[in-house]
GUMARFI-373794 format. One record per atom (N, C-alpha, C): atom name; x, y, z; residue number from 1. Coordinates in nm, 4 decimals. Layout:
BEGIN
<pt atom="CA" X="X" Y="Y" Z="Z" n="NUM"/>
...
! end
This chain:
BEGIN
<pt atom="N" X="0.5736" Y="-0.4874" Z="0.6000" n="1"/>
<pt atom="CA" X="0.6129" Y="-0.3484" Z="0.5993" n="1"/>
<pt atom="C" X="0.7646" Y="-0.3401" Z="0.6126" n="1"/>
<pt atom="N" X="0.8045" Y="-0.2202" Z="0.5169" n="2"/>
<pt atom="CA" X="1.0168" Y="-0.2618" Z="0.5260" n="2"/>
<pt atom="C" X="1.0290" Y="-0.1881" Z="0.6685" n="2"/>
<pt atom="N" X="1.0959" Y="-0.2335" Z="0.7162" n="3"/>
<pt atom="CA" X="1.1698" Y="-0.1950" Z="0.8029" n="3"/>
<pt atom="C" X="1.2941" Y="-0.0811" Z="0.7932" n="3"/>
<pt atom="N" X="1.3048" Y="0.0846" Z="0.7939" n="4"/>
<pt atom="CA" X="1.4501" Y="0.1255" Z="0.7698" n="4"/>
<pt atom="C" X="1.4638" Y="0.1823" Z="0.8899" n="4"/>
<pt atom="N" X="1.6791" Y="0.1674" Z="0.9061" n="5"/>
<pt atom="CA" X="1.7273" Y="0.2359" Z="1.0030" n="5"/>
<pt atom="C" X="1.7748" Y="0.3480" Z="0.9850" n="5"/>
<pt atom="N" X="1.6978" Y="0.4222" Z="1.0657" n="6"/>
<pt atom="CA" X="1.6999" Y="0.5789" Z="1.0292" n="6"/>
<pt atom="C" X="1.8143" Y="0.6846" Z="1.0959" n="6"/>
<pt atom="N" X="1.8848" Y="0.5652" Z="1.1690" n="7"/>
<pt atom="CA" X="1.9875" Y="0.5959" Z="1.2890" n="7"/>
<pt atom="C" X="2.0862" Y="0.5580" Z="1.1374" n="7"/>
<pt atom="N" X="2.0806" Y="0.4811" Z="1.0655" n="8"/>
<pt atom="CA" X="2.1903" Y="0.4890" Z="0.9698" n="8"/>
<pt atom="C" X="2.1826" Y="0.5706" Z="0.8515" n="8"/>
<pt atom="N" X="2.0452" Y="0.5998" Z="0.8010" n="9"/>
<pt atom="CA" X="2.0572" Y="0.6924" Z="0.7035" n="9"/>
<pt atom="C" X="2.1254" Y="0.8180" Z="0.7585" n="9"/>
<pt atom="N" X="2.0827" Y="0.8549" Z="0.8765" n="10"/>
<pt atom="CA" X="2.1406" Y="1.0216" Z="0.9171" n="10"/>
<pt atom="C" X="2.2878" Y="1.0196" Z="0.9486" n="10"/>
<pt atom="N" X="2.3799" Y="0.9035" Z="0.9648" n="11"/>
<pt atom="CA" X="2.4802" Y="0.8775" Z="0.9879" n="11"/>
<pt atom="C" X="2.5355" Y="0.8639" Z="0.8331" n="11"/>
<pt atom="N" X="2.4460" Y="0.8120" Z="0.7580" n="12"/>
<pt atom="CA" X="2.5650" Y="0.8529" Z="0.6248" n="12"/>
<pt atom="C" X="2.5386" Y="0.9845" Z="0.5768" n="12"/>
<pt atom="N" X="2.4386" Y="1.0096" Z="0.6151" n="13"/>
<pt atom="CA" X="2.3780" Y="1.2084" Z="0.5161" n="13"/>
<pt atom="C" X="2.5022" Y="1.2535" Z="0.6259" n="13"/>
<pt atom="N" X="2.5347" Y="1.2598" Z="0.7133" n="14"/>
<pt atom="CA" X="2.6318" Y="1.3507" Z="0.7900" n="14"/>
<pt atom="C" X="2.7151" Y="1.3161" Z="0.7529" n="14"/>
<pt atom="N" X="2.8000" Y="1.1940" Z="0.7371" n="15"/>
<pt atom="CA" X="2.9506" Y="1.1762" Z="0.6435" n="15"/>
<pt atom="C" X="2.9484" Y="1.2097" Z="0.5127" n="15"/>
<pt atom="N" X="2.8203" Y="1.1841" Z="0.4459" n="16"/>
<pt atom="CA" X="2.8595" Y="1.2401" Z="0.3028" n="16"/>
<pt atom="C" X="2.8451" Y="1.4060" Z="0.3459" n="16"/>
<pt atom="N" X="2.8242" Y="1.4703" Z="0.4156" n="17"/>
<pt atom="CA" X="2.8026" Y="1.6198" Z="0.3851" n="17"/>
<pt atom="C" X="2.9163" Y="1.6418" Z="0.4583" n="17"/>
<pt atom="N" X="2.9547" Y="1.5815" Z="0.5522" n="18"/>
<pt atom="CA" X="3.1292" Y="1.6469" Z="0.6118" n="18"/>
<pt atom="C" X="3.2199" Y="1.5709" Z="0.5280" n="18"/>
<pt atom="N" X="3.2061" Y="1.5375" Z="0.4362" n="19"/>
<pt atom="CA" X="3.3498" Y="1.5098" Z="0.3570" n="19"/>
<pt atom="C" X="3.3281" Y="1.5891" Z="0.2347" n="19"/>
<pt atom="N" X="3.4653" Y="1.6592" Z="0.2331" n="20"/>
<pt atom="CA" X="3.4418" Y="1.7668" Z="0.0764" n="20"/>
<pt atom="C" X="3.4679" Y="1.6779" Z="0.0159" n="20"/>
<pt atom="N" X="3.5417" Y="1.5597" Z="0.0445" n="21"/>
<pt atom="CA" X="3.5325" Y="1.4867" Z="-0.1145" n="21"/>
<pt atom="C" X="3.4619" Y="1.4017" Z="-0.1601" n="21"/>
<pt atom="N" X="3.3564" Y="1.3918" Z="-0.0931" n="22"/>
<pt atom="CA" X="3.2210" Y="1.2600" Z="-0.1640" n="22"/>
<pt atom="C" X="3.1134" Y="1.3767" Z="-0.1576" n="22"/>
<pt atom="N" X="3.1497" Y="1.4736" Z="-0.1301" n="23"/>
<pt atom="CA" X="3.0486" Y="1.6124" Z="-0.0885" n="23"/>
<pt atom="C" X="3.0245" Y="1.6567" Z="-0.2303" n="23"/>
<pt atom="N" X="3.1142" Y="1.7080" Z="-0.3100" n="24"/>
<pt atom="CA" X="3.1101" Y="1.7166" Z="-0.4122" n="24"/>
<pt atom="C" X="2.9861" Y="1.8609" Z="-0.4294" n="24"/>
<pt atom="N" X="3.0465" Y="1.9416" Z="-0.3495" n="25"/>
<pt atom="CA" X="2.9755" Y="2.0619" Z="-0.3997" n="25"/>
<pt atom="C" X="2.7763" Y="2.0202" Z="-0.3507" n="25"/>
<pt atom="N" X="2.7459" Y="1.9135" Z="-0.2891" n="26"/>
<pt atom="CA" X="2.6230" Y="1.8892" Z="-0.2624" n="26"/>
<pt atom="C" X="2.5564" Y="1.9642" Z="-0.1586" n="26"/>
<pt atom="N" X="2.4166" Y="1.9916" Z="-0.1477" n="27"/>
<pt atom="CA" X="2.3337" Y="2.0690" Z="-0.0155" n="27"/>
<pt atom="C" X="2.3257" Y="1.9095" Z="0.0567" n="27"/>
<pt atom="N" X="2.2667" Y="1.9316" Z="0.2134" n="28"/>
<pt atom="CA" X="2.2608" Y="1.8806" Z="0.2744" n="28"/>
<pt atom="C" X="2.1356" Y="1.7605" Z="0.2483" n="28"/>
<pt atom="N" X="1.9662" Y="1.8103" Z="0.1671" n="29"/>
<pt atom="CA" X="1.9167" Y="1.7858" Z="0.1209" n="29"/>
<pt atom="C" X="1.9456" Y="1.6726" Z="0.0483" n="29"/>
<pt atom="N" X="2.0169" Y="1.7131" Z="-0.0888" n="30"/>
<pt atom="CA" X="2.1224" Y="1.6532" Z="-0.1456" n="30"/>
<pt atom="C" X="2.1710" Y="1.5017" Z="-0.0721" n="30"/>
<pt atom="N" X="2.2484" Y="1.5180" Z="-0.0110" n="31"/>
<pt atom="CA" X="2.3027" Y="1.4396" Z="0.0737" n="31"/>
<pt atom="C" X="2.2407" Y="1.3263" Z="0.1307" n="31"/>
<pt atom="N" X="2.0928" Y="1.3955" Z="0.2130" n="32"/>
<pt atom="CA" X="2.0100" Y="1.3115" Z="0.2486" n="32"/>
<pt atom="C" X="1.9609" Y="1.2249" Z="0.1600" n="32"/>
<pt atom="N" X="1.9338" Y="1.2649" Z="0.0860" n="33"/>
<pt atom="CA" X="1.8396" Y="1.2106" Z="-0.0307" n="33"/>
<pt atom="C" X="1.9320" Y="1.0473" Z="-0.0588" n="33"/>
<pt atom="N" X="2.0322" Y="1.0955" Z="-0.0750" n="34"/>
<pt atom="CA" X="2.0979" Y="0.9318" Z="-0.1613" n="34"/>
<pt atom="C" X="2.1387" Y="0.8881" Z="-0.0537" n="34"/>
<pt atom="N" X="2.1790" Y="0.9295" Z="0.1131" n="35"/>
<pt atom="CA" X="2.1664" Y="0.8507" Z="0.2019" n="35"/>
<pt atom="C" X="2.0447" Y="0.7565" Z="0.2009" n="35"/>
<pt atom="N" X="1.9292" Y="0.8294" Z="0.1561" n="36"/>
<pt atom="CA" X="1.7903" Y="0.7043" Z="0.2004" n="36"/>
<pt atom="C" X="1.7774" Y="0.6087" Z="0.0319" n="36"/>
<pt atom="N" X="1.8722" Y="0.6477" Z="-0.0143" n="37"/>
<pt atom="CA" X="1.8845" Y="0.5608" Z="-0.1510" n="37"/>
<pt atom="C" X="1.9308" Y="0.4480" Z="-0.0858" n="37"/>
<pt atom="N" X="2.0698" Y="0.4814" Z="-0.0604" n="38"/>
<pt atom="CA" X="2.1095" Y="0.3693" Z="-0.0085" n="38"/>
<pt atom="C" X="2.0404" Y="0.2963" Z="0.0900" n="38"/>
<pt atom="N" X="1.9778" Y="0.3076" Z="0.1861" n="39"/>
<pt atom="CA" X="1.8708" Y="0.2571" Z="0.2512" n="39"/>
<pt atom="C" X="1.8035" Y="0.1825" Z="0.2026" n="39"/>
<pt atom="N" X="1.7238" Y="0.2162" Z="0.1026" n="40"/>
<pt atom="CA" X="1.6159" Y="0.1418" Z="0.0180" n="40"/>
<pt atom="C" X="1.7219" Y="0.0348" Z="-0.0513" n="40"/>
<pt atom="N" X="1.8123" Y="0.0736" Z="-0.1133" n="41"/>
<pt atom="CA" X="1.9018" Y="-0.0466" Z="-0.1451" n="41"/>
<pt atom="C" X="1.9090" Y="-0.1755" Z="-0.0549" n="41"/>
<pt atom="N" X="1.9610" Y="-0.1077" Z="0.0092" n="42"/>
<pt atom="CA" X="1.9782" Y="-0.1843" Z="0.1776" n="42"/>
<pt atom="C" X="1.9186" Y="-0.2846" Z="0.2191" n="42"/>
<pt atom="N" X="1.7545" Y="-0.2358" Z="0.2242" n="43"/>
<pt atom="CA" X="1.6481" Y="-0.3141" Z="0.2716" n="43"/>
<pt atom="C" X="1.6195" Y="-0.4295" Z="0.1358" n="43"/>
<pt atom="N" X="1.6185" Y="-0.3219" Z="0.0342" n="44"/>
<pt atom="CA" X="1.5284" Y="-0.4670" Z="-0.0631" n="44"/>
<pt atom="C" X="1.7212" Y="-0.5737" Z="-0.1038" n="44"/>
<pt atom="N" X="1.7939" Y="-0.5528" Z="-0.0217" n="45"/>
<pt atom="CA" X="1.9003" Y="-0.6755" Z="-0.0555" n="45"/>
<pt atom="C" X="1.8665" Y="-0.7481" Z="0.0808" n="45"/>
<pt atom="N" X="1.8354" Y="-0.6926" Z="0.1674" n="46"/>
<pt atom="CA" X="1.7967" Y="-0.7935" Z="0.2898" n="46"/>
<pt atom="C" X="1.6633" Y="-0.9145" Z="0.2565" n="46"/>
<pt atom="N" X="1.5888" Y="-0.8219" Z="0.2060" n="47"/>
<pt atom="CA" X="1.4513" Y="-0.9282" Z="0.1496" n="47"/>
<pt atom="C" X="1.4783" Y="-1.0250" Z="0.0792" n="47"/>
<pt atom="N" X="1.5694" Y="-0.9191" Z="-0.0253" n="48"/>
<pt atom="CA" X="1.5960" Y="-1.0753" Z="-0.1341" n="48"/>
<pt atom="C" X="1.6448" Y="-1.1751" Z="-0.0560" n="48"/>
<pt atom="N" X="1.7655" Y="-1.1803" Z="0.0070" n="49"/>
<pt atom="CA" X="1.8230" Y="-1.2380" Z="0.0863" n="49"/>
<pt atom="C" X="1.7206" Y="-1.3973" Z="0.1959" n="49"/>
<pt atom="N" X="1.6750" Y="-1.2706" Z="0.2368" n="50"/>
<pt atom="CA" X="1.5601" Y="-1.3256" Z="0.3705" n="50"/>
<pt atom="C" X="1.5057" Y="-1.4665" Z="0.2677" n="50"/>
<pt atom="N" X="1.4337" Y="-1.3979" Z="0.1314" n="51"/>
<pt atom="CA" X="1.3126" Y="-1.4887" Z="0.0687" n="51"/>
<pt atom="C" X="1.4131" Y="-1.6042" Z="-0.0051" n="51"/>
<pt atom="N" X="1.5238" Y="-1.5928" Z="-0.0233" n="52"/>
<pt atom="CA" X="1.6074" Y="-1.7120" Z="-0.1037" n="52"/>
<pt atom="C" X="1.6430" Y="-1.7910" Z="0.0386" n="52"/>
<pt atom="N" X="1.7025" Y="-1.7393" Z="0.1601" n="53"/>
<pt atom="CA" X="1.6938" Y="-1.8654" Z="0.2642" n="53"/>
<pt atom="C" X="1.5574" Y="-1.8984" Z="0.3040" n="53"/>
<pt atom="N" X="1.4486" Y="-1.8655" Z="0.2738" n="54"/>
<pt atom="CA" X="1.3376" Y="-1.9313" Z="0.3559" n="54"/>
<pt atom="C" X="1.3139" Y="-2.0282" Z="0.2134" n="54"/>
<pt atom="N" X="1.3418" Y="-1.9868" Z="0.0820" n="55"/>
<pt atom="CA" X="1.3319" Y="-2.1021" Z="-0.0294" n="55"/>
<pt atom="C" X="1.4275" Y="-2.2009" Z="-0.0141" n="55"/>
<pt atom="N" X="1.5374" Y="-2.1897" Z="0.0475" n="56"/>
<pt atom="CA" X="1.6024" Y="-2.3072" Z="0.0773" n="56"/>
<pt atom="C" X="1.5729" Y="-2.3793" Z="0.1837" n="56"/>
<pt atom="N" X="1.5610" Y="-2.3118" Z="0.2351" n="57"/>
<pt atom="CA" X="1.4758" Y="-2.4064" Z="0.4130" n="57"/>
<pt atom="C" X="1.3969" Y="-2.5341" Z="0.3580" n="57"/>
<pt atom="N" X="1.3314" Y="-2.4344" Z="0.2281" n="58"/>
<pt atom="CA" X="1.1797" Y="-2.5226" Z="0.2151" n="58"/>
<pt atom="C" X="1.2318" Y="-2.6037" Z="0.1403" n="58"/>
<pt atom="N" X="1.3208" Y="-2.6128" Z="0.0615" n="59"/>
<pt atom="CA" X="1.3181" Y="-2.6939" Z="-0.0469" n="59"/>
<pt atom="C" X="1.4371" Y="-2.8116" Z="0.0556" n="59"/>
<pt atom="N" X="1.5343" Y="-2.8142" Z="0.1021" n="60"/>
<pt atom="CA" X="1.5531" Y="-2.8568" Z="0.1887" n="60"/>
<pt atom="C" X="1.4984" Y="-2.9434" Z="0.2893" n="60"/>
<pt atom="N" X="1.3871" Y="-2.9090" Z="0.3842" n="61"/>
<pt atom="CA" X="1.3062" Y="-2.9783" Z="0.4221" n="61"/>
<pt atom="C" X="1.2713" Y="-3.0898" Z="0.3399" n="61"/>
<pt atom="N" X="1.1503" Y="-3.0358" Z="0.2532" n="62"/>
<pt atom="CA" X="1.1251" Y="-3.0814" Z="0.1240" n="62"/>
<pt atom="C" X="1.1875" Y="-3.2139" Z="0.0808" n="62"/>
<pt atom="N" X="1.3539" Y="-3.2226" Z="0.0640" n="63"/>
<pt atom="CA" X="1.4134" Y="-3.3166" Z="0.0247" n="63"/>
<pt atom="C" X="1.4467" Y="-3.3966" Z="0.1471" n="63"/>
<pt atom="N" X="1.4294" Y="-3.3168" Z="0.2744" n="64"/>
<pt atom="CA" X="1.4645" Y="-3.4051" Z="0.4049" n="64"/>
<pt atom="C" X="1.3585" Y="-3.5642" Z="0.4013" n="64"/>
<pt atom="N" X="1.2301" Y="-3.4905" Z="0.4331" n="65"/>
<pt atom="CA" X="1.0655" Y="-3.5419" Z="0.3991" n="65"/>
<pt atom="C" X="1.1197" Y="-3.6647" Z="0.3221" n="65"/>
<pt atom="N" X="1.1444" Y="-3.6451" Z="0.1812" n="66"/>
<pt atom="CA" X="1.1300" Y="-3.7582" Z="0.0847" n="66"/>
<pt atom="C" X="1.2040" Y="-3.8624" Z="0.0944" n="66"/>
<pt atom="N" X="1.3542" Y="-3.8100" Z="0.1738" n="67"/>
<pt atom="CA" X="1.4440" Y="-3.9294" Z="0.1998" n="67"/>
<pt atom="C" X="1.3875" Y="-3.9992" Z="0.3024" n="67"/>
<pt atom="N" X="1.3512" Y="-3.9378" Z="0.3959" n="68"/>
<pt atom="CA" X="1.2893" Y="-4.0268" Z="0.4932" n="68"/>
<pt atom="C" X="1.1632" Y="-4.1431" Z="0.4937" n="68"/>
<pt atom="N" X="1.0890" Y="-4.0761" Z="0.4238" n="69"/>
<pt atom="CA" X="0.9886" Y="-4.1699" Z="0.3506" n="69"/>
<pt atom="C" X="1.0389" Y="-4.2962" Z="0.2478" n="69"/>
<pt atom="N" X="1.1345" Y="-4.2372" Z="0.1458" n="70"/>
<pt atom="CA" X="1.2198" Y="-4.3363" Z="0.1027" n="70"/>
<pt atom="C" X="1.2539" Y="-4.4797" Z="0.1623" n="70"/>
<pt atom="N" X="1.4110" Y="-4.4021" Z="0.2353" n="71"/>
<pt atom="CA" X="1.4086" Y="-4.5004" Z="0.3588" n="71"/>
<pt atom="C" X="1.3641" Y="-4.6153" Z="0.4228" n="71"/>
<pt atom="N" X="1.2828" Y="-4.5518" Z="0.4678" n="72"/>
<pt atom="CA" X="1.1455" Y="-4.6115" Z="0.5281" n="72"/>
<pt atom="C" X="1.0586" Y="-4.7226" Z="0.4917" n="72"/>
<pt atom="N" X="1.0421" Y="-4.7013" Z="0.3168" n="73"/>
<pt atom="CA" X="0.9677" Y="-4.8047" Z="0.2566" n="73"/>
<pt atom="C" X="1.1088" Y="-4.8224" Z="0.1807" n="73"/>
<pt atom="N" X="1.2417" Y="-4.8743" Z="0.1771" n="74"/>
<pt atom="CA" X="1.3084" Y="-4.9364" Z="0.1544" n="74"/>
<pt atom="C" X="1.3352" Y="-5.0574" Z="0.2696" n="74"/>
<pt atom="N" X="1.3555" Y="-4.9701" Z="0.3736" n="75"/>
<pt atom="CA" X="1.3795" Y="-5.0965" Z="0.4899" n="75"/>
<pt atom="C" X="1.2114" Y="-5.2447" Z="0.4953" n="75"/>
<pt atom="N" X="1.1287" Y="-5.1428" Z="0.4865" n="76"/>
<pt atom="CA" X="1.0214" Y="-5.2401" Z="0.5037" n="76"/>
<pt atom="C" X="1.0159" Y="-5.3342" Z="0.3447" n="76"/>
<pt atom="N" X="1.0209" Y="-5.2638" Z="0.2437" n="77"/>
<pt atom="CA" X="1.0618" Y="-5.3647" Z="0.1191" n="77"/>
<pt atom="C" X="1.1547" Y="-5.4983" Z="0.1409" n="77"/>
<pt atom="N" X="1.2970" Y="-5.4383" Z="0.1819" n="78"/>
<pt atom="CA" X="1.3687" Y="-5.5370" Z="0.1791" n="78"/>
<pt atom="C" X="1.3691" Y="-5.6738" Z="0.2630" n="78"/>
<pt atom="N" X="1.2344" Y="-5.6644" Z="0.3882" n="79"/>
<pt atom="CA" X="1.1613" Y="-5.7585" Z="0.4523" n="79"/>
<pt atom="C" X="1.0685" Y="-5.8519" Z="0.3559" n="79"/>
<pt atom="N" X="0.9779" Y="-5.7920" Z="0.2643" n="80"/>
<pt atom="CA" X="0.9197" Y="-5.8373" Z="0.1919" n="80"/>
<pt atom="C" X="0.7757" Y="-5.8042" Z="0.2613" n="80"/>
<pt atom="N" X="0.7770" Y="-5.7128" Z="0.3297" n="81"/>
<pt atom="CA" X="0.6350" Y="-5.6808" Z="0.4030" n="81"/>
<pt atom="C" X="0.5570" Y="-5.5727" Z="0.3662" n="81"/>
<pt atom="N" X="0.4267" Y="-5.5770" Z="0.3366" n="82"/>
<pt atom="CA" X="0.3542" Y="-5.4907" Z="0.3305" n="82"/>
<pt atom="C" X="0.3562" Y="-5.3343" Z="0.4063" n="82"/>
<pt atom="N" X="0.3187" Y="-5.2300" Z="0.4333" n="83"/>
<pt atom="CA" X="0.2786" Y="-5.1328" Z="0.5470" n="83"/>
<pt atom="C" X="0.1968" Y="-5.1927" Z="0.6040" n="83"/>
<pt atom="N" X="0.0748" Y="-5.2647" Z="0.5438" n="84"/>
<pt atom="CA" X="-0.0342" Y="-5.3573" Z="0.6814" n="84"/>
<pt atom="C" X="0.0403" Y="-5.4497" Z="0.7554" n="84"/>
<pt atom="N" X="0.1100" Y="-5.5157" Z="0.6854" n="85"/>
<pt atom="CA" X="0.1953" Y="-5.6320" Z="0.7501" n="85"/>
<pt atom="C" X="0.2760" Y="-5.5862" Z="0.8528" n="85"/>
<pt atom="N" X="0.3497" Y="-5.4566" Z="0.7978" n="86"/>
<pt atom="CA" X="0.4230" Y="-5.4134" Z="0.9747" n="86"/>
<pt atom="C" X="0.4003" Y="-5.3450" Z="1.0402" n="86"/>
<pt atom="N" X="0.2116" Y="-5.2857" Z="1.0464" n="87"/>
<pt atom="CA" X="0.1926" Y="-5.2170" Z="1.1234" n="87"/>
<pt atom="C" X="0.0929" Y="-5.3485" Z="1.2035" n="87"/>
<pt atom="N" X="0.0706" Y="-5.4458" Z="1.1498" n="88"/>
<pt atom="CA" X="0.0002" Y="-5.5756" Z="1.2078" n="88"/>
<pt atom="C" X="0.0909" Y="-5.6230" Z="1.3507" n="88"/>
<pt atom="N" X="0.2261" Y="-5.6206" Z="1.2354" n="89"/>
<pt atom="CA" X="0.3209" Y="-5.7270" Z="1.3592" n="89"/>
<pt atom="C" X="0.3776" Y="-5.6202" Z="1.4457" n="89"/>
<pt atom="N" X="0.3412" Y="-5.4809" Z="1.4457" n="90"/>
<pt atom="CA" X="0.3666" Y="-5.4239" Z="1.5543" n="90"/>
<pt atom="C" X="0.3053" Y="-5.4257" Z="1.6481" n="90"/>
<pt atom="N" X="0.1248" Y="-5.4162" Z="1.6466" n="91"/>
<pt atom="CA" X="0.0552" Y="-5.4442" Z="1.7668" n="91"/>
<pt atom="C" X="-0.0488" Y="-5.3189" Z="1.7044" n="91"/>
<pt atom="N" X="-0.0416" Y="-5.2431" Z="1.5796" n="92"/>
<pt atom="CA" X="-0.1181" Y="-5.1638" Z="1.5308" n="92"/>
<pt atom="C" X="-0.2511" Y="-5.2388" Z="1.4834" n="92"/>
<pt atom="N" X="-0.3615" Y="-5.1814" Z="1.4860" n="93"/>
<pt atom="CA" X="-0.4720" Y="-5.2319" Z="1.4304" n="93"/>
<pt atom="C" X="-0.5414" Y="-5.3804" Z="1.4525" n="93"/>
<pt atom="N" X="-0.4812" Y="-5.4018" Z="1.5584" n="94"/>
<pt atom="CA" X="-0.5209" Y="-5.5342" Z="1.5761" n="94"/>
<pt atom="C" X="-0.6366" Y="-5.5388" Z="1.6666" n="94"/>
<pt atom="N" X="-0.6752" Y="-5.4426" Z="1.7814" n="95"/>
<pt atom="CA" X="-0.7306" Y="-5.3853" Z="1.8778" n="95"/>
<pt atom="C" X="-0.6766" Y="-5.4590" Z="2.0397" n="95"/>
<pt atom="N" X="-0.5351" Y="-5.4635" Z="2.0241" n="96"/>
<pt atom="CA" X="-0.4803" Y="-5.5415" Z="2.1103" n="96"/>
<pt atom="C" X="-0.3979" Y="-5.4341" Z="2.1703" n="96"/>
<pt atom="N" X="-0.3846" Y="-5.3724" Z="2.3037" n="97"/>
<pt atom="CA" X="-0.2713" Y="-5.3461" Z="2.3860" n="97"/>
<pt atom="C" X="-0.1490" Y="-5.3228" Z="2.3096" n="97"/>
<pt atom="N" X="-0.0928" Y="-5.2047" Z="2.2801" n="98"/>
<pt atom="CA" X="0.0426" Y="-5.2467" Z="2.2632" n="98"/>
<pt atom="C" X="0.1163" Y="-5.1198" Z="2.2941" n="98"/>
<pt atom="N" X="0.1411" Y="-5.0824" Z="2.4006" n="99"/>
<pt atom="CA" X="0.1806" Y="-5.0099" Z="2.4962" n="99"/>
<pt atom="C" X="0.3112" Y="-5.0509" Z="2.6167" n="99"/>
<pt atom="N" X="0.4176" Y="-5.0176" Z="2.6778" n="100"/>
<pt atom="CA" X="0.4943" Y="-5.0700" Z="2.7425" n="100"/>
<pt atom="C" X="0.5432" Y="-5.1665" Z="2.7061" n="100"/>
! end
């Protein structure tokens, strides 16, 4: 649901209606009206906004994830070891203690 601040629409309908020169011969009505224009402007540039950083977050992450995995099976490659092999010689799967 959008969210508008209604403490700012009535703050611009009152500057546009006390200035004769953005007033332009307008009713107060008038006035209001493209105050909550701008509003609606307002809000859907915040969304856009909002939904392109949460697409970067993700895609970001995203590329965090893959380097790390990378990594990961680079270091164990350049051993020449399997994933069984170094989760063996860690103390994984063996049913042996490997704690402390």
């Amino acid at each position: 649901m959008r969210q508008y601040n209604k403490q700012q629409v009535m703050k611009d309908a009152h500057r546009l209606y006390g200035s004769e020169f953005h007033r332009k011969g307008r009713s107060w009505s008038e006035c209001l009206r493209a105050a909550w224009g701008w509003e609606h402007d307002a809000v859907r540039a915040r969304e856009e906004k909002a939904a392109k950083l949460d697409a970067m977050i993700a895609a970001s992450w995203i590329a965090h994830k893959e380097g790390v995995d990378q990594r990961r099976d680079e270091k164990a490659w350049e051993r020449g070891l399997t994933s069984d092999e170094i989760s063996k010689a860690m103390g994984y799967g063996t049913g042996r203690y490997c704690g402390d």
